[in-house]
N, C-alpha and C positions, 0 to 999 in steps of 0.2 A: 606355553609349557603344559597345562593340565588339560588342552587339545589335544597335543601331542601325546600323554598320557591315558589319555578317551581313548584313541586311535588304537594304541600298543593295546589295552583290553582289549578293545575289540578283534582284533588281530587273533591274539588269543580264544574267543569264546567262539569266533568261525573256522578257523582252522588250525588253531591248535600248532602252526608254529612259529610265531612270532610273541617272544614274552619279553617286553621292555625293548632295552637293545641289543637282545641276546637273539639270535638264531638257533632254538632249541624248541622240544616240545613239553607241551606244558609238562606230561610224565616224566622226559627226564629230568626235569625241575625240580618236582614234586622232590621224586627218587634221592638226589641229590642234596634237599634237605633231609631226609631221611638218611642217609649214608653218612654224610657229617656233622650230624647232631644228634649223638644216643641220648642225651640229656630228653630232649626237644620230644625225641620216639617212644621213650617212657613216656611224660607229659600227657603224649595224645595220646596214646594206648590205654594212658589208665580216664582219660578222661570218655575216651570211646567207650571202655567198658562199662564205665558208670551211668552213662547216658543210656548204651541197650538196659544195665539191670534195672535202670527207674522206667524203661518204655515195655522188657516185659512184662505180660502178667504173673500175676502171681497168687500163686495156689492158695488158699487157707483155709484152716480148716475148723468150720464153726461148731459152735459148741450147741447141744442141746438148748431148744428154745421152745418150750410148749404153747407160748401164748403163740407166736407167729405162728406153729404148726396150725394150731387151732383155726386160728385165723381163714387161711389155705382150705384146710379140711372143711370150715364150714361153706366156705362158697362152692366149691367139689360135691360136696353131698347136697345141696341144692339143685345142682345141676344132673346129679344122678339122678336125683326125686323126680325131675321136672321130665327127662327120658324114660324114666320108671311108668310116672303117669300117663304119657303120649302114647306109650303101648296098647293101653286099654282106652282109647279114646280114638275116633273116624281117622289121626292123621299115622295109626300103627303100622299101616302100609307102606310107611318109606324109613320106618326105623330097622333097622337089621341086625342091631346089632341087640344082645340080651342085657338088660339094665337091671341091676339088683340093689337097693338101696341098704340092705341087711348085710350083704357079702363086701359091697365096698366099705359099710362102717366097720364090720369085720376085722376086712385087711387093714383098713384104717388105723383102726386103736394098735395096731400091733409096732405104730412109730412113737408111740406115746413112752414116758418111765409108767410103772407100775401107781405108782402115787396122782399121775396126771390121767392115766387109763382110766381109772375108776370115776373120775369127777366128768371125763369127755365123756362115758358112755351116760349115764345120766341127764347130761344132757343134750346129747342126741335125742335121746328117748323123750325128753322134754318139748323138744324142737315140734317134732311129727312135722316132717317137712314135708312129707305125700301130699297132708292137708295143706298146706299154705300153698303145696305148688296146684293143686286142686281148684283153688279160685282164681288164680291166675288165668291156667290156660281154659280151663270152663269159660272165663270173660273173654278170654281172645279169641274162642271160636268161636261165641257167641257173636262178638264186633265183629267176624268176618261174613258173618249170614246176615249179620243187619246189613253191611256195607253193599250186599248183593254178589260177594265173592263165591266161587264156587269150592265144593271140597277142596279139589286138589291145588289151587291156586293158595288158597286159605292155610292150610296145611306146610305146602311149601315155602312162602312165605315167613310161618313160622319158623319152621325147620331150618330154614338158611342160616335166619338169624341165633336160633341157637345152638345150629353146631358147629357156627364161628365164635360164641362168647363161651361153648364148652371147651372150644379147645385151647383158648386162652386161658381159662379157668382150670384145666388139667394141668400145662405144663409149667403155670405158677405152683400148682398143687407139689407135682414132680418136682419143680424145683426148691422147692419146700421141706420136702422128705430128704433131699440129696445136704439140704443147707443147716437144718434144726432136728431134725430126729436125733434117737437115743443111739 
């Protein structure tokens, strides 16, 4: 008997017209509980709906958060600093784009409330990140002339690597702004 049961599935799942001991296809089956059972078509309907509202997503919309801002914005203006400096250093040749560390803290403060604006801009100005990013990449082009690397290898090298962890570091940034700003 649950051979014979195996069989009628499968009858079903390859051709679709053989269900049980009926000679039908699975749809007009389906159809046919659907037709003589409203009860049954509610049931699944409201349970279908329920299912897609827990699988979309869904929208919300967050509330001002300066420390996360912060957060964002200071790895963001690290990375500005650190393209800021490479302009005025052997590897300026393959930056193209113009990096202002003044204009993006700028634009920056302007996601901030008035009350948290005042405390970020202080310490920006505390930070001087020019300088810190200063010993960084002075040490990295200096390891790359010890290593016997030449400018442009040296240079590029660098540059690969951060302007793949800048553009991480932006659109955590962006997404930042779009999730915790005023």
């Amino acid at each position: 008997m649950l051979t014979e049961a195996a069989g009628d599935a499968e009858g079903v799942i390859w051709d679709g017209t053989k269900f049980g001991h009926w000679a039908c296809s699975l749809y007009e089956y389906v159809v046919s509980i659907f037709l003589t059972d409203q009860e049954k078509l509610v049931t699944i309907l409201f349970r279908t709906l329920f299912i897609i509202a827990l699988l979309l997503p869904t929208v919300s919309t967050a509330e001002y958060n300066g420390r996360k801002l912060a957060i964002a914005l200071g790895a963001y203006l690290r990375m500005v600093a650190t393209f800021e400096y490479l302009q005025s250093t052997e590897c300026s040749y393959i930056i193209q784009t113009n990096f202002s560390l003044d204009q993006s803290s700028r634009d920056a403060l302007l996601h901030f409330e008035n009350k948290d604006r005042k405390e970020m801009k202080s310490i920006i100005k505390k930070q001087n990140f020019l300088n810190l990013v200063k010993v960084d990449i002075d040490g990295a082009l200096k390891a790359f002339k010890q290593d016997g690397l030449d400018r442009k290898s040296g240079c590029g090298m660098l540059l690969g690597t951060l302007s793949n962890t800048f553009s991480t570091i932006r659109d955590d940034y962006e997404r930042a702004i779009s999730m915790y700003s005023k």
